[in-house]
C-alpha positions in Angstrom: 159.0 -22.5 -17.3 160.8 -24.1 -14.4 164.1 -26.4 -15.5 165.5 -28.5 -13.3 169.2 -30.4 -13.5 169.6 -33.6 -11.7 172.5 -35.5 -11.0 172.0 -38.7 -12.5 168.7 -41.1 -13.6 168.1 -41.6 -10.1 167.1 -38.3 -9.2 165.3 -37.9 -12.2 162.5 -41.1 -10.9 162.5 -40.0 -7.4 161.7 -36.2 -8.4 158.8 -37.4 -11.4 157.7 -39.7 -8.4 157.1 -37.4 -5.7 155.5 -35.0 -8.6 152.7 -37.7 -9.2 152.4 -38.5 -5.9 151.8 -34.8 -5.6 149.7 -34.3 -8.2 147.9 -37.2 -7.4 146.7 -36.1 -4.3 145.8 -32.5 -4.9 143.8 -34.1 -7.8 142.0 -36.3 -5.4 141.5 -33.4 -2.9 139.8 -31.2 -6.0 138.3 -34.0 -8.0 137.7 -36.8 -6.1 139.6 -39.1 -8.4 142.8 -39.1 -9.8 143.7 -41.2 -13.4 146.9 -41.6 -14.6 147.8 -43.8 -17.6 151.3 -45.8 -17.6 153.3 -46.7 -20.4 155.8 -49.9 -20.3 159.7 -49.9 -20.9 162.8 -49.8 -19.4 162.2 -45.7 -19.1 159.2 -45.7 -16.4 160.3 -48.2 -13.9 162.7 -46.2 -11.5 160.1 -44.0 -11.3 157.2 -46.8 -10.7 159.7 -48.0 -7.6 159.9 -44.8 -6.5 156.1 -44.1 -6.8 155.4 -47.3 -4.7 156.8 -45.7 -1.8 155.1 -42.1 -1.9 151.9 -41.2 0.1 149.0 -41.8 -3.1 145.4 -42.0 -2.5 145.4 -45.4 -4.1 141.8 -46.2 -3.4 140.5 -43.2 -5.2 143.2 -43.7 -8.7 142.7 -45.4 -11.3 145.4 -46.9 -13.5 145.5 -47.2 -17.9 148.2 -49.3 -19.2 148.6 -47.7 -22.1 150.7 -50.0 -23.8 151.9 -53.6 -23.8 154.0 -56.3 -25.9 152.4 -59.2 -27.8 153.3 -62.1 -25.5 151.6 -64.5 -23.0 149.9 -63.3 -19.8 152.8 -63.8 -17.1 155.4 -63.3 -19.5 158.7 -61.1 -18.1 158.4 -59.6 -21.5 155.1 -58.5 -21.0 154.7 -54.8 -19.5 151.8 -55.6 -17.2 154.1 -58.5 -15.3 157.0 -55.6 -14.9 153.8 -53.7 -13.2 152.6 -56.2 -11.1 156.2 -56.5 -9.4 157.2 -53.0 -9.1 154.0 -51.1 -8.2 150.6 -53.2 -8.2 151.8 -56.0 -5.5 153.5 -52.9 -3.0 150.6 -51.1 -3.7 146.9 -51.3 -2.1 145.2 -50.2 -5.3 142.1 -52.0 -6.0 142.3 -53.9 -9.0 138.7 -53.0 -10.2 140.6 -50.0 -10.8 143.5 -51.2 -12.7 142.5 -51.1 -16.4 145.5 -53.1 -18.1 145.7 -53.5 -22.1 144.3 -57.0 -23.4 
């Protein structure tokens, strides 16, 4: 088992980021697709930033929100609005392929 320290939370999202963008790309390269599922929360969203910025085979991933909060569509509170702003709008991931919680 590799551990790794890190300085601060920072680190921490741009490390998980470059893993998935990683990971997402060899996935693509073996697989032809590449499926990651998302959670909301404060937790996740350094990392989403991050994410936005990495080399990802966006037309070939799909995307499972795999949680959200019991509010209106468009509401701040709700998870898939947080996801819009930080990754779906920076990102050229077709939305046929975005599979958001009702």
């Amino acid at each position: 088992m590799k551990i790794e320290v890190f300085s601060d939370v920072v680190e921490v999202a741009l490390a998980a980021a470059r893993y998935l963008a990683s990971v997402s790309r060899d996935t693509v390269a073996a697989e032809g697709k590449f499926v990651v599922a998302l959670s909301g929360g404060n937790t996740p969203w350094l990392m989403l930033n991050a994410l936005a910025q990495e080399h990802v085979p966006w037309t070939a991933t799909h995307l499972l929100q795999v949680d959200e909060r019991v509010v209106p569509a468009g509401s701040p509170n709700r998870n898939l609005t947080h996801l819009q702003q930080i990754l779906l709008e920076r990102t050229p991931l077709p939305p046929e392929q975005i599979h958001e919680m009702p």
